[in-house]
N, CA and C atoms as a LAMMPS dump frame, in Angstrom:
ITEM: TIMESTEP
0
ITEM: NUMBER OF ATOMS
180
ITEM: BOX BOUNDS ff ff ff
-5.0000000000000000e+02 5.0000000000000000e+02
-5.0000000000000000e+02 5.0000000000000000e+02
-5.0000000000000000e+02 5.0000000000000000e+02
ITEM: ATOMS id mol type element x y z
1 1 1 N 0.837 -1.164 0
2 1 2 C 0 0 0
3 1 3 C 0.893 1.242 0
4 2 1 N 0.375 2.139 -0.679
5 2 2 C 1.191 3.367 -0.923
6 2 3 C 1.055 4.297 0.533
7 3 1 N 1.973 5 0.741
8 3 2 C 2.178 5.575 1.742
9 3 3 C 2.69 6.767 1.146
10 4 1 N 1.909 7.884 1.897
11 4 2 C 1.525 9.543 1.285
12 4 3 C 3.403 10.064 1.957
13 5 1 N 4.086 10.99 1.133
14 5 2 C 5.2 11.274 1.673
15 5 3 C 5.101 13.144 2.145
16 6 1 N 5.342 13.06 2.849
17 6 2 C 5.712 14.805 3.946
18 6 3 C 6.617 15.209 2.96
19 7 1 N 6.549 16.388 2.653
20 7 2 C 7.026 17.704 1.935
21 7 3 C 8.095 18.076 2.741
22 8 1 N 9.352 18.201 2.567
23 8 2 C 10.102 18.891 3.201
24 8 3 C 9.772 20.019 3.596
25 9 1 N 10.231 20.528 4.886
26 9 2 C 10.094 22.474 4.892
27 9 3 C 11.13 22.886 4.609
28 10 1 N 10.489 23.786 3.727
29 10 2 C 11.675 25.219 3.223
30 10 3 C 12.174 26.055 4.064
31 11 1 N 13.235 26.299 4.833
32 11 2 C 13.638 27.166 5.685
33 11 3 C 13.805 28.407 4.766
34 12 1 N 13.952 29.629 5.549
35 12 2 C 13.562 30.696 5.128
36 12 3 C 15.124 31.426 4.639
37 13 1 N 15.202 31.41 3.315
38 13 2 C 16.356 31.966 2.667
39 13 3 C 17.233 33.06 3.597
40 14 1 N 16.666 34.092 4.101
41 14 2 C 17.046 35.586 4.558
42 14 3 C 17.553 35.394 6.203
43 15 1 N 16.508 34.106 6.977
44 15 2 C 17.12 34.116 8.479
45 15 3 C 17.56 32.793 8.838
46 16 1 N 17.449 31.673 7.672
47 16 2 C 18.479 30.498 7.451
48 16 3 C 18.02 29.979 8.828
49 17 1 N 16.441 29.975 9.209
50 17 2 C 15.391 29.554 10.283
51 17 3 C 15.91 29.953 11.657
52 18 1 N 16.61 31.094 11.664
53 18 2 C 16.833 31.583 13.177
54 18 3 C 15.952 32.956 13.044
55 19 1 N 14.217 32.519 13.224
56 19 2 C 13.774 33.672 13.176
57 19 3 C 13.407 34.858 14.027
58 20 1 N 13.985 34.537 15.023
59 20 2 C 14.156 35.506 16.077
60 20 3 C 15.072 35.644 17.05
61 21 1 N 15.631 36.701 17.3
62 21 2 C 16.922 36.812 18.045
63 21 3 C 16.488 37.962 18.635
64 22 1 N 17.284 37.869 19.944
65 22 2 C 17.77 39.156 20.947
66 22 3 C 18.777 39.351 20.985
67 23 1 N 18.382 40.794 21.034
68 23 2 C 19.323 42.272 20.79
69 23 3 C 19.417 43.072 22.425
70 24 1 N 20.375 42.971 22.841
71 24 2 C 21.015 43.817 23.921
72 24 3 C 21.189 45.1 23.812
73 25 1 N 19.926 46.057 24.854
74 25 2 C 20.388 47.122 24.564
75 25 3 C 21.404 47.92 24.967
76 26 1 N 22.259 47.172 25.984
77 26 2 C 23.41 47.659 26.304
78 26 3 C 23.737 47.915 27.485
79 27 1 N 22.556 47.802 28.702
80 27 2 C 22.094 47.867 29.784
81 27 3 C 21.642 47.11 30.752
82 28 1 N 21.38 47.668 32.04
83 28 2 C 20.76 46.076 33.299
84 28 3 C 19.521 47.046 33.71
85 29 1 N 18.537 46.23 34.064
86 29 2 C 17.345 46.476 34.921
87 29 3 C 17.644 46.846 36.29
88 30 1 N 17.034 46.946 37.164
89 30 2 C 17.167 47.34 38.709
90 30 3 C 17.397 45.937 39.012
91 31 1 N 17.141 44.556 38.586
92 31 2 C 17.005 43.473 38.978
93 31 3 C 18.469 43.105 38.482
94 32 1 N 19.169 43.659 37.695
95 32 2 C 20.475 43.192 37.168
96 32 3 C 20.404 42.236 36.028
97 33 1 N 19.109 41.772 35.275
98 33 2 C 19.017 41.635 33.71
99 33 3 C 19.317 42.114 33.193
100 34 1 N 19.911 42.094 32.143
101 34 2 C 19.937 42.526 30.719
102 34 3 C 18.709 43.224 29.944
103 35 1 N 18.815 44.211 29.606
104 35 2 C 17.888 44.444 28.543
105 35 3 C 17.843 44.391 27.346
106 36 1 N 16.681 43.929 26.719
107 36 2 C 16.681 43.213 25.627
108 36 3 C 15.352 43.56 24.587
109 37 1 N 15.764 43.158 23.374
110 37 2 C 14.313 43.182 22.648
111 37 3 C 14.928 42.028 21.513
112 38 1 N 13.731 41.899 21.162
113 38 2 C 13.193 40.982 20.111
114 38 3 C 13.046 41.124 18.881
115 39 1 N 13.474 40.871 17.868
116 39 2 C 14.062 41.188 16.438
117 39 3 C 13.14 39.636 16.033
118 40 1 N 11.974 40.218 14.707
119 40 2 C 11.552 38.939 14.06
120 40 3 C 12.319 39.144 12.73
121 41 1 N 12.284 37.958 12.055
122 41 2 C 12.584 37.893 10.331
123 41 3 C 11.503 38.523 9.987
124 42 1 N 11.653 39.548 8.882
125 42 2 C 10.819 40.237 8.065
126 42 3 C 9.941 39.36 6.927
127 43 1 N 10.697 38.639 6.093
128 43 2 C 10.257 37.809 5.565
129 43 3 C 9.519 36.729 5.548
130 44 1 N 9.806 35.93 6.949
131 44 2 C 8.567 35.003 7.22
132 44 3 C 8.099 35.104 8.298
133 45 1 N 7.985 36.145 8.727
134 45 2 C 7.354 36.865 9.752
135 45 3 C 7.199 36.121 11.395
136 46 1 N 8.743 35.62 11.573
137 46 2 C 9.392 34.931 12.974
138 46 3 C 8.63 33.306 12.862
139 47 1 N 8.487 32.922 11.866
140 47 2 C 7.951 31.586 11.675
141 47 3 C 9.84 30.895 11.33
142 48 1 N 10.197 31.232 10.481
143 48 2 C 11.52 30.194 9.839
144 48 3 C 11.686 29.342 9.102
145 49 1 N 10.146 29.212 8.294
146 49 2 C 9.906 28.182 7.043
147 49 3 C 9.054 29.502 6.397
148 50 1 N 9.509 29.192 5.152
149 50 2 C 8.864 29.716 3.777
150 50 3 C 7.643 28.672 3.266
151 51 1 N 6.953 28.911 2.568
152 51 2 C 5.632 28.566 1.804
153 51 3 C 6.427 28.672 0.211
154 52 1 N 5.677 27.913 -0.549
155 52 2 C 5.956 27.771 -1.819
156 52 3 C 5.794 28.953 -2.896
157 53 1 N 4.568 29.695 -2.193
158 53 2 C 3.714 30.928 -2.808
159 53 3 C 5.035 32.406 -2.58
160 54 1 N 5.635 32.107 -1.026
161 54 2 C 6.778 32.813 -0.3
162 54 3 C 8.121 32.968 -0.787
163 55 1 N 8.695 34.246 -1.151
164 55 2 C 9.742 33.652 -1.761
165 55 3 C 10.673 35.005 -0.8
166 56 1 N 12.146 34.475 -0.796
167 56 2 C 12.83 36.012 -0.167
168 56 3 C 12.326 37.146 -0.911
169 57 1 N 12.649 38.369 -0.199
170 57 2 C 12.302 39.764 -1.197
171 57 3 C 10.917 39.887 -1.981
172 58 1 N 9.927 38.909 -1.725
173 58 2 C 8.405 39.165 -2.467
174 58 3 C 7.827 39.444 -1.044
175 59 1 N 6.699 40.333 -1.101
176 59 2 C 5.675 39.971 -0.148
177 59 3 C 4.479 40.2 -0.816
178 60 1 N 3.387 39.479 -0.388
179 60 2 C 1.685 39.17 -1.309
180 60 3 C 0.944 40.617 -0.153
């Protein structure tokens, strides 16, 4: 019997699936953390797989 095969995922050309990273703003809290923010990929919008329809540098 035939058995249906899974599609590879396309990782996302531009963040090579590291779609989100923190950025140090250079500083500590009163608590002595770090401060920080959150940077998504533009392109696949902090997911890290592309769609077929998705391509780098297009957006629908």
């Amino acid at each position: 019997m035939a058995q249906h095969t899974v599609r590879p995922v396309k990782v996302c050309p531009d963040c090579i699936g590291f779609a989100a990273v923190a950025i140090t703003l250079g500083g500590h809290d009163r608590a002595g953390a770090r401060r920080t923010i959150t940077a998504h990929c533009y392109a696949c919008q902090g997911t890290g797989t592309v769609t077929g329809t998705k391509r780098a540098g297009v957006t629908a």
